[in-house]
C-alpha positions in Angstrom: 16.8 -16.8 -70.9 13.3 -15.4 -69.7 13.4 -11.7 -70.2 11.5 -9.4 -67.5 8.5 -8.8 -69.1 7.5 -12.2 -68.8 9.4 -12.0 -65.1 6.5 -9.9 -64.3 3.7 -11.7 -65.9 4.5 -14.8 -64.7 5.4 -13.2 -61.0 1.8 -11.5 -61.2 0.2 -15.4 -62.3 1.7 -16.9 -59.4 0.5 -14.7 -56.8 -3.2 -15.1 -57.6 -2.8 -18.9 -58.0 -1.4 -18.9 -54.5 -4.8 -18.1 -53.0 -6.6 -20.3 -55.3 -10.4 -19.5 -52.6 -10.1 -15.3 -53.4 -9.3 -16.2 -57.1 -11.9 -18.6 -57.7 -13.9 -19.7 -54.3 -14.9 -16.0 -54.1 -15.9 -15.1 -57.6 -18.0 -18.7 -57.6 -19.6 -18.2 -54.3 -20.5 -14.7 -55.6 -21.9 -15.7 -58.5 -24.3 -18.6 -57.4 -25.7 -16.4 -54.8 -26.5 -13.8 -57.5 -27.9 -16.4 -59.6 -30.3 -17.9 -57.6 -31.4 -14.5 -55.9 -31.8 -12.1 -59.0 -31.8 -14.7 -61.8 -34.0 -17.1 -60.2 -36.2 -15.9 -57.1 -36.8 -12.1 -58.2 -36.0 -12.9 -61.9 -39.4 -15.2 -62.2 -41.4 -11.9 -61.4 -39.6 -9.9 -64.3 -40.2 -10.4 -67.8 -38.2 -8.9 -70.6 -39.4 -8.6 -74.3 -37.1 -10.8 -76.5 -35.3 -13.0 -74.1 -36.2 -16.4 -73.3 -36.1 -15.2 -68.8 -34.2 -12.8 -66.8 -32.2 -15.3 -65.7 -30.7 -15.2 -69.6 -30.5 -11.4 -69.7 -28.4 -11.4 -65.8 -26.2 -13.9 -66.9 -24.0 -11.9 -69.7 -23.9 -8.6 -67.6 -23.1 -11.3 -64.7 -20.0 -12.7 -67.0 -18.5 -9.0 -67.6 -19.4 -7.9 -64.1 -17.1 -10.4 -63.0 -14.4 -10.4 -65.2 -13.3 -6.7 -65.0 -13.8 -6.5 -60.9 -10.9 -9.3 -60.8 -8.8 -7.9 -63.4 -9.1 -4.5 -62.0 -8.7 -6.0 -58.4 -5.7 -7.5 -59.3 -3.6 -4.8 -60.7 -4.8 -3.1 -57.6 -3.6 -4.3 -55.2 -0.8 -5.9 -56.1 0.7 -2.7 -57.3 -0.4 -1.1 -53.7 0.9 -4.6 -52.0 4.2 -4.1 -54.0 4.2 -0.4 -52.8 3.4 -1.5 -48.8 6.5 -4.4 -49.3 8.8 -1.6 -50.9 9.1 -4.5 -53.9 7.5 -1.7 -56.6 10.4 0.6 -56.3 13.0 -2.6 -58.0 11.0 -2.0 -61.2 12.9 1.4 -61.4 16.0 -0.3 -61.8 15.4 -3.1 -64.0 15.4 -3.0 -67.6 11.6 -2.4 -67.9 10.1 0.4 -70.2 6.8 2.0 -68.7 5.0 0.4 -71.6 6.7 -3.5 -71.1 5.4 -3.2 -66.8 1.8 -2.0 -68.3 1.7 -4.8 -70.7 2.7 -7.5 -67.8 0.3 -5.8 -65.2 -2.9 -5.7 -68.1 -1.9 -9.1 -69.2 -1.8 -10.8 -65.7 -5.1 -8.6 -64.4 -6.9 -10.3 -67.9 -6.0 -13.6 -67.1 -7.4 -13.5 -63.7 -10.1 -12.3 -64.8 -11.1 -14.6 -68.0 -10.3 -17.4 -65.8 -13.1 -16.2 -63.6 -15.4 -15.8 -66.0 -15.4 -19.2 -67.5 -16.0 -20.3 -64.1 -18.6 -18.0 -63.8 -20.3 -19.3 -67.4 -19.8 -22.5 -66.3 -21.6 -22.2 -63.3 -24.3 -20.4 -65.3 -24.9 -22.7 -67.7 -25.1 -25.7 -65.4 -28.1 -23.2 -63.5 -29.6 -22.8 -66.9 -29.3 -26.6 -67.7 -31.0 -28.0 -64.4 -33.8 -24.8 -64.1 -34.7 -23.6 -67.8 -35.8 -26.0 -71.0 -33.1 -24.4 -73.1 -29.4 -24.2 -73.0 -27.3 -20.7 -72.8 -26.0 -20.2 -76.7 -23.0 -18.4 -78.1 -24.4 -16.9 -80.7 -21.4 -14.5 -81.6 -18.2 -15.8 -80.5 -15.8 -13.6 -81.9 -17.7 -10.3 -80.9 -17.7 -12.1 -77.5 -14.4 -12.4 -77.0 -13.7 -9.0 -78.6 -15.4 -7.1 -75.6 -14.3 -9.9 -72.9 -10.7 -8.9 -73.9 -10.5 -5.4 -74.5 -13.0 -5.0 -71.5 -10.7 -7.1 -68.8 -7.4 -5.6 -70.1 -9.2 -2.0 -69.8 -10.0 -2.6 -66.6 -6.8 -4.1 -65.5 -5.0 -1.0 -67.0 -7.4 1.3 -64.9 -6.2 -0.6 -61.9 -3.0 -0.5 -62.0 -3.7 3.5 -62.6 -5.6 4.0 -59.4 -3.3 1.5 -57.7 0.1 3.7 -58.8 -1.7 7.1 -57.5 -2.9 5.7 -54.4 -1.2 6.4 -51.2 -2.3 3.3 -49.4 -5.4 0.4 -48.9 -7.8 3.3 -47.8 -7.2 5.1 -50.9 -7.7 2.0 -53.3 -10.9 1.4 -51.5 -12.1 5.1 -52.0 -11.8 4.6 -55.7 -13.1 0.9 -55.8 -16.1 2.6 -53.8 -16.9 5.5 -55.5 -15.8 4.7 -59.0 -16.0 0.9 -59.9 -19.1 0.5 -58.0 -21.5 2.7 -59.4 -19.7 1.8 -62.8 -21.0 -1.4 -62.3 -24.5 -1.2 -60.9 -25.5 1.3 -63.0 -23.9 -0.3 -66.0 -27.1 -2.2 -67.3 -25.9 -5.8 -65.5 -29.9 -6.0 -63.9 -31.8 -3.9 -66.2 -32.6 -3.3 -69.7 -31.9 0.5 -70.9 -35.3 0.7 -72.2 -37.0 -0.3 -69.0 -35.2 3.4 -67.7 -36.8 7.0 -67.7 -35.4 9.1 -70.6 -33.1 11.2 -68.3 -31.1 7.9 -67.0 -31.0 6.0 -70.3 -29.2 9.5 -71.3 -26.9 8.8 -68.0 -26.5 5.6 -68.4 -24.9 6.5 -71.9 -22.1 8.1 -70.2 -21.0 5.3 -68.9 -18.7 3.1 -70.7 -19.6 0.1 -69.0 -23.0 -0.2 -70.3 -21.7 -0.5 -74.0 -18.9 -3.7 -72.7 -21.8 -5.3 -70.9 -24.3 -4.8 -73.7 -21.3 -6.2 -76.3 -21.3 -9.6 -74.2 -24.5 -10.0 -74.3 -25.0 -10.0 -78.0 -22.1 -12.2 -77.9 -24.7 -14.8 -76.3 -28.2 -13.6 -76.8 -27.8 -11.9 -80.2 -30.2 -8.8 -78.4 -28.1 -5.5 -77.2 -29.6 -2.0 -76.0 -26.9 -0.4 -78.1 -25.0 -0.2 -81.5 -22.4 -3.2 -81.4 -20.0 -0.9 -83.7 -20.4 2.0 -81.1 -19.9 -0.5 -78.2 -16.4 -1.6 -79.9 -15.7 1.8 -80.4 -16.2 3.3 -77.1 -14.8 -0.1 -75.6 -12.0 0.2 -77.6 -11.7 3.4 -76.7 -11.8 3.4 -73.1 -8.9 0.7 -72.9 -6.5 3.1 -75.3 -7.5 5.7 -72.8 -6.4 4.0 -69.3 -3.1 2.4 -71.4 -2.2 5.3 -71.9 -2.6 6.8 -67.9 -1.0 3.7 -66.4 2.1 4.5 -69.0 2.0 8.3 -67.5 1.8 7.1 -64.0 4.5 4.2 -64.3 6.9 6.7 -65.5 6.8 9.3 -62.6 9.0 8.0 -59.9 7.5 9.2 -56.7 4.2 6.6 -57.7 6.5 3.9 -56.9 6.5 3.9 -53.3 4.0 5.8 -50.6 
């Protein structure tokens, strides 16, 4: 018998697969148009010491830039979907433990969004195969996956957090607005650290982001703007820190509905 932590994962799985175009169509259409803009158009009048184009550099931050927005997306808004239908209150009153619904939420929010990225690395390495002389290398694989998993499940986790304390969609959106948004763009996915004025390379420190998107990018290129142990660290960090706010929030009552 299927207990009803996996109830929940596998109930979270489904409902992305059922709209197969905003789980993948999206992310892909995304990504090719970000591709051939920055990576190739702009991207030929950049050059960065140590990689082979710009196009290499974008792709990694590309990768992670895509992979936490859908795991975070998808905690999101199916807790504040859940909330709308009045389907979030029956987790009160099955035999879930805050920590067993967090687990299912981070767990179903990663998948979504590693799924996305190997479409989006896919899609990136057939741009690289038909437009540069080289192919796109692995060049770390297991710190690669380190920061693709601890970075999606973080993210997932800091979904389902915003998506527990929101009141409805316009609240969600306010956070995805003013939070995961300059997260992301100011998170080094189209510029080097270096290439910044002193001042915003000490910003940009602040910002945990830059350390997950730097980590995959090692993972690929072998190059990184930052220390890989401080990366993992902060990383590492930052997904103990929202694990432990989406346990506070599932465990106050009045979250579960608006």
């Amino acid at each position: 018998m299927r207990s009803p932590f996996w109830g929940v994962l596998f109930r979270e799985i489904k409902r992305y697969f059922k709209v197969p175009y905003q789980t993948l169509g999206t992310p892909l259409i995304n990504s090719l148009l970000y591709l051939f803009i920055f990576g190739l158009s702009l991207g030929q009048s950049i050059t960065l010491p140590g990689y082979p184009s710009y196009l290499f550099f974008l792709i990694p931050g590309l990768i992670m830039m895509t992979t936490i927005k859908n795991a975070f997306d998808n905690a999101s808004s199916s807790v504040v979907s859940s909330k709308y239908s009045g389907e979030l209150i029956d987790l009160r009153i099955t035999p879930l433990t805050p920590i067993q619904i967090a687990s299912g939420f981070c767990l179903a929010g990663l998948s979504r969004g590693l799924i996305v990225a190997m479409v989006t690395y896919i899609t990136s390495a057939l741009v690289v195969f038909f437009t540069q002389p080289i192919n796109l290398p692995i060049k770390h694989l297991a710190i690669l996956l380190y920061f693709m998993f601890i970075s999606g499940g973080g993210f997932a986790l800091m979904g389902l957090t915003i998506g527990m304390i929101s009141k409805n969609f316009d609240s969600l959106n306010a956070f995805s607005a003013f939070l995961l948004v300059p997260l992301i763009y100011l998170g080094g996915v189209f510029f080097s650290l270096n290439s910044l004025h002193p001042f915003w390379q000490l910003t940009s420190k602040f910002n945990p982001l830059l350390y997950m998107i730097n980590g995959v990018r090692y993972g690929f290129l072998g190059k990184s703007d930052v220390s890989i142990p401080h990366a993992m660290l902060v990383s590492f960090l930052f997904f103990c820190f929202f694990y432990s706010c989406a346990i506070l929030t599932l465990r106050k009552g009045k979250n579960y509905h608006w």
